[in-house]
MARVO-281237 format. One line per 4 residues: number of its first residue (from 1); for each residue x, y, z of N, C-alpha, C. Coordinates in pm, whole numbers, plus 50000, padded with zeros to 5 digits. Atoms other than C-alpha are relative to their C-alpha. Layout:
BEGIN
NUM = X Y Z X Y Z X Y Z ~ ...
END
This chain:
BEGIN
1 = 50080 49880 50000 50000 50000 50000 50084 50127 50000 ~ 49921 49878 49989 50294 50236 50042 50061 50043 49875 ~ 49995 49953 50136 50383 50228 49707 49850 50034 49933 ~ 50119 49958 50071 50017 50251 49588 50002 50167 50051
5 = 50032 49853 49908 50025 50581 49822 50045 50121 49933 ~ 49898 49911 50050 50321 50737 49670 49973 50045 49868 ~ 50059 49951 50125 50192 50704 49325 49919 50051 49942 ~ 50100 49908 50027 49892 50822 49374 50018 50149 50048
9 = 49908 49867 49987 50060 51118 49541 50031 50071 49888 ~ 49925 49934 50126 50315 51153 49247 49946 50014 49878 ~ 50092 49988 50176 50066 51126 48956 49937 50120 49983 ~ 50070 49905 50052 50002 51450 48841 49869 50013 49921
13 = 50155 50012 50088 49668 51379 48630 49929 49860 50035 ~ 50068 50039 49948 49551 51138 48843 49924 50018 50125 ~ 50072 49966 49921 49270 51170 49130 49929 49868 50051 ~ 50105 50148 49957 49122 50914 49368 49914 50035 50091
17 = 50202 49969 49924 48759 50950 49400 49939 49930 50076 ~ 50053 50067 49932 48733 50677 49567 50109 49850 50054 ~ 49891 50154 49984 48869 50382 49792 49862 49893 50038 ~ 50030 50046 49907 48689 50072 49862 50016 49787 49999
21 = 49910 50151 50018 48732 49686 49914 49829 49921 50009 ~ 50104 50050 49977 48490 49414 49906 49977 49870 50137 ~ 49966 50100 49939 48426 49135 50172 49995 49871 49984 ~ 50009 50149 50033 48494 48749 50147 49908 49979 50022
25 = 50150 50035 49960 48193 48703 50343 49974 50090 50103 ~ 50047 49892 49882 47963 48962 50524 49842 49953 50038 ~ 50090 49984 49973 47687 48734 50588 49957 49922 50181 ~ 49960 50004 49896 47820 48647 50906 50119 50045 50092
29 = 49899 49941 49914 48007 48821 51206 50054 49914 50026 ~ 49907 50079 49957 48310 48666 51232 50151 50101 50014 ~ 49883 49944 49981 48687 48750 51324 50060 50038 49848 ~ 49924 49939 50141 48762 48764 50934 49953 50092 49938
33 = 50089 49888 50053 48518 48992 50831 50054 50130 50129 ~ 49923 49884 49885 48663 49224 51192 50118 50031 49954 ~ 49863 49997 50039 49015 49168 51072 49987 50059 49831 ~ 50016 49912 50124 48917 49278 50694 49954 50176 50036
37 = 50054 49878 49953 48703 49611 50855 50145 50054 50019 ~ 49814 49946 49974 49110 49670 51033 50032 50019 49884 ~ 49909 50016 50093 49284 49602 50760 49964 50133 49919 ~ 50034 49913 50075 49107 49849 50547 49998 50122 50032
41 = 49944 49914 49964 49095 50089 50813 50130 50037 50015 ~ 49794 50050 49986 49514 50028 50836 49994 50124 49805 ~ 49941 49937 50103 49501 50134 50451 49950 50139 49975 ~ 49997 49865 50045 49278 50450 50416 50035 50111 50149
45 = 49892 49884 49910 49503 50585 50740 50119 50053 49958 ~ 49875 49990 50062 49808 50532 50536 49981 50059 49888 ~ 50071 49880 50065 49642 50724 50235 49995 50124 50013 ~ 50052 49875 49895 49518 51001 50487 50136 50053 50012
49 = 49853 49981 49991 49916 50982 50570 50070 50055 49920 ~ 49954 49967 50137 50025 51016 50233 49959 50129 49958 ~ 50060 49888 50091 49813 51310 50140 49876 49982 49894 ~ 50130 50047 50068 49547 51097 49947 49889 49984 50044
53 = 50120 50015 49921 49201 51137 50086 49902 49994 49883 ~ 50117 50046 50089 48946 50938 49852 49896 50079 50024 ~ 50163 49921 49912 48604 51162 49870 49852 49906 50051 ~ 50065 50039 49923 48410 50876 49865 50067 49819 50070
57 = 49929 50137 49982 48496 50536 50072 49861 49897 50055 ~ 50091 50119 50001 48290 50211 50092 49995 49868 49996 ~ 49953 50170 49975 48323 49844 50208 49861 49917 49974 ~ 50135 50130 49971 47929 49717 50315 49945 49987 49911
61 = 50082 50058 50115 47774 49513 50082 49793 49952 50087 ~ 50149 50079 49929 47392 49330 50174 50009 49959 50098 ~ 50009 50038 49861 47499 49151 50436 50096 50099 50103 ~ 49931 49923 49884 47760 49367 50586 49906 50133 50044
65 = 50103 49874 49940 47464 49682 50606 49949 49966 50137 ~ 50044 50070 49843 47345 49434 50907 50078 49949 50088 ~ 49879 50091 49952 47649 49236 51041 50097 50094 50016 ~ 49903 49969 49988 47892 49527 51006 50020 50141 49987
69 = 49986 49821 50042 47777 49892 51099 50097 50073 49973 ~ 49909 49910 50018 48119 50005 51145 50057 50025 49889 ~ 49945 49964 50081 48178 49922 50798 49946 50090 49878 ~ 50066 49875 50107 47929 50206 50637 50086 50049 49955
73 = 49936 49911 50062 48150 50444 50603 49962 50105 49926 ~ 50062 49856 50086 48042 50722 50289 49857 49962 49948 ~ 50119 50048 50044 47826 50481 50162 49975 49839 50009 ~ 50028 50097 50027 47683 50120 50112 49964 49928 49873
77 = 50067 50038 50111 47610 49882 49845 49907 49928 49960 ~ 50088 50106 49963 47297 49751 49872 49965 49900 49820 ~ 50010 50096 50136 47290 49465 49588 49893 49890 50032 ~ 50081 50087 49999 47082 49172 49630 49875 50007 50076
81 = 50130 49932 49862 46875 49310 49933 49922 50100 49897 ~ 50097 49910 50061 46746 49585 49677 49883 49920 49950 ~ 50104 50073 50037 46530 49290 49535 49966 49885 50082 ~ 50051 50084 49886 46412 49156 49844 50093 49898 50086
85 = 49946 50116 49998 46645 48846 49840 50104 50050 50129 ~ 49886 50010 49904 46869 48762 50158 50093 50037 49987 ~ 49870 50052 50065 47212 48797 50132 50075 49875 50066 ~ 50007 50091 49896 47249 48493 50357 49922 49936 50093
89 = 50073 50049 49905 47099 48283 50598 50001 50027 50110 ~ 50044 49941 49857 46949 48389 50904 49948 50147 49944 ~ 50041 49829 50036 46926 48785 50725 49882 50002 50002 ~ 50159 49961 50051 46504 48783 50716 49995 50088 50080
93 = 50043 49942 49957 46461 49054 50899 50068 50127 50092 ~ 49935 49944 49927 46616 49321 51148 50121 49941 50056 ~ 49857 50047 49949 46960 49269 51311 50021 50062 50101 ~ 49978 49945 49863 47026 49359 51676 50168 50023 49963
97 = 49854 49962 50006 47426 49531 51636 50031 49964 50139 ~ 49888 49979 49914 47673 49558 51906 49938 50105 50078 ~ 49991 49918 49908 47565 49790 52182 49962 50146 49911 ~ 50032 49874 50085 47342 50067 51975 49999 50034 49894
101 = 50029 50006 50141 47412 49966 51653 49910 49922 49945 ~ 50152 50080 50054 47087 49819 51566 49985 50033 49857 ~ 50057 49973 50106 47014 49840 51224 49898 49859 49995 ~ 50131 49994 49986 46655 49765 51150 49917 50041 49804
105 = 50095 50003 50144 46479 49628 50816 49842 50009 50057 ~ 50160 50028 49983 46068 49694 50906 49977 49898 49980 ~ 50053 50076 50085 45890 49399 50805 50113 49910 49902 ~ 49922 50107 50054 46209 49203 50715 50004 50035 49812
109 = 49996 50012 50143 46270 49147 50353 49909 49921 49955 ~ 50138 50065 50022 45993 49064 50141 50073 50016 49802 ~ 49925 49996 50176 46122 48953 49760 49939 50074 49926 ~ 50062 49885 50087 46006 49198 49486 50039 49941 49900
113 = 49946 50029 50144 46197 49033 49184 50024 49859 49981 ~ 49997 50165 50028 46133 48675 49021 50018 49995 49841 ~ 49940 50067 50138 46292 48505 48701 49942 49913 49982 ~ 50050 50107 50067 46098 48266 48538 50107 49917 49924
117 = 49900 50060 50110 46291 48020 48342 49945 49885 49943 ~ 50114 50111 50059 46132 47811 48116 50107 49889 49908 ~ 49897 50103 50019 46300 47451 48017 49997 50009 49834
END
């Protein structure tokens, strides 16, 4: 990352609009999904360090919006949840966080989008 830092530094006609990473799996809290959240915080400090401050930054996918408030950040990407669908098992519905971080689907997820497929 310290060379990515420098170059984006030294590049005169380049600009970074944005940093963000995706997760192996965010449809359960676990130590690898905590240790990815670090890690990522680790790189846009060393960025920040550098002089590179992305405007926008963004890790949570579907399941991490529930499993992983701290990893909002600027924004989210809600993908599969936009059409009702889980992003995992257990997700139907609200998610009790960590001590105040509650995030809170109403009425759970309710599917909106079906594919027919005809043999």
């Amino acid at each position: 990352m310290p060379d990515v830092a420098a170059y984006l530094k030294g590049a005169a006609n380049v600009v970074a609009e944005g940093l963000m990473t995706h997760f192996a799996s965010s449809e359960n809290r676990d130590q690898l999904g905590l240790n990815q959240v670090a890690l990522f915080r680790e790189a846009m400090d060393l960025l920040k360090l550098s002089g590179v401050e992305p405007r926008i930054i963004h890790m949570a996918n579907s399941g991490a919006i529930t499993r992983y408030p701290e990893a909002h950040f600027d924004m989210v990407r809600l993908g599969i949840s936009l059409y009702g669908s889980h992003p995992g098992p257990g997700l139907t519905g609200g998610i009790a966080g960590e001590a105040g971080n509650e995030v809170c689907f109403p009425g759970g997820f309710r599917e909106e989008f079906f594919l027919p497929v005809c043999p």
